[in-house]
N, C-alpha and C positions, 0 to 999 in steps of 0.2 A: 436655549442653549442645547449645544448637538449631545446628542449620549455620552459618544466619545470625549466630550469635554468634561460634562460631570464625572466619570471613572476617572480621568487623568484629575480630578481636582480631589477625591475621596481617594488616589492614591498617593498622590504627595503631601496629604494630611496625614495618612497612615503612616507614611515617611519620616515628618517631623516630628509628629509624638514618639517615635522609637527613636530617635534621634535626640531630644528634648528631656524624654523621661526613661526608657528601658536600656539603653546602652549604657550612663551614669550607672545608673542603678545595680546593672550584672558587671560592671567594675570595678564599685563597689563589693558588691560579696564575693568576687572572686577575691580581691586582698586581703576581706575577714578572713578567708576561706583558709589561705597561704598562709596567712598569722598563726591561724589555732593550727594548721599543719607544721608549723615549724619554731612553736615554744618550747619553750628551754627554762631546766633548773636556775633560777639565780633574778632573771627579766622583771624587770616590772613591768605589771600591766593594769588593763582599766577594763575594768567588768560594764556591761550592757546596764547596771544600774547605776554606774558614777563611783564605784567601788574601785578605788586603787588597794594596790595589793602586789608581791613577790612570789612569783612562784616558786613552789616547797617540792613538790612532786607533779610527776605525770603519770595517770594511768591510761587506759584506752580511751573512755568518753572522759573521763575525770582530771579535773585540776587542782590541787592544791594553794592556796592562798593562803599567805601569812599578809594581814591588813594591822597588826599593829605583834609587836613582842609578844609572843604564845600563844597568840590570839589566827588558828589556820580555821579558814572556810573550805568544804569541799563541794568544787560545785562543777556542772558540765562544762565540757571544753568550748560550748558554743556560745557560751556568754562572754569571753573574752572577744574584746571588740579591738582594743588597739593597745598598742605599746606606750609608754609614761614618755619615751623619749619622741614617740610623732606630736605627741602633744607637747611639748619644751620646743621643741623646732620649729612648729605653727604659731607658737607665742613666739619667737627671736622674730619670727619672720611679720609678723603682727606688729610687734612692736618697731622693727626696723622701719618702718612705713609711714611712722608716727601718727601723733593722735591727731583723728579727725578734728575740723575746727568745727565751733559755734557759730555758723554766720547769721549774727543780727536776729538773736530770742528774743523779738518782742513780744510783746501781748497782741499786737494786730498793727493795722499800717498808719505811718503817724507817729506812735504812742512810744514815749521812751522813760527814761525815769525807774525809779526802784521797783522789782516787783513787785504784783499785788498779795495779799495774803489773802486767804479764805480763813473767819473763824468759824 
């Protein structure tokens, strides 16, 4: 294989993994990025641990989170990952699709009848 063909093949590999994995990915944090730039008193949101929560206050790095009646967490503004309402949106739209079916669980090919149990 000519030189010129190996470069042109280690460059559209270079291509496709930034295409595949780096472009998602820095589109991704740029819309975290926009979130925690543009939260607001009142939002519900969802912390980088699975933490839902209302925000209470804004300081410069800092968020306030009310996660239950009285109960405020004060934590950095960069663990805020998304809003309560993308996730209700993503379920409408999940659910709109409906549920996947079950095609034909069996045990192997052939075999039909009640499952087996293990004791």
């Amino acid at each position: 294989m000519p030189a010129y063909a190996q470069l042109l093949v280690i460059i559209a590999a270079m291509l496709l993994f930034w295409a595949i994995v780096m472009r998602p990915a820095r589109n991704q944090q740029k819309r975290v990025e926009r979130l925690q730039n543009e939260l607001e008193v009142g939002q519900e949101v969802v912390l980088s641990a699975g933490i839902f929560g209302t925000v209470r206050a804004l300081n410069e790095g800092r968020v306030e989170i009310e996660v239950a009646p009285g109960t405020v967490l004060t934590v950095a503004r960069q663990v805020v990952v998304r809003r309560v309402s993308e996730l209700e949106d993503k379920a409408a739209t999940d659910t709109e699709a409906g549920p996947e079916t079950d095609r034909g669980a069996s045990d192997g090919p052939g075999e039909s009848g009640p499952a087996k149990t293990e004791d």
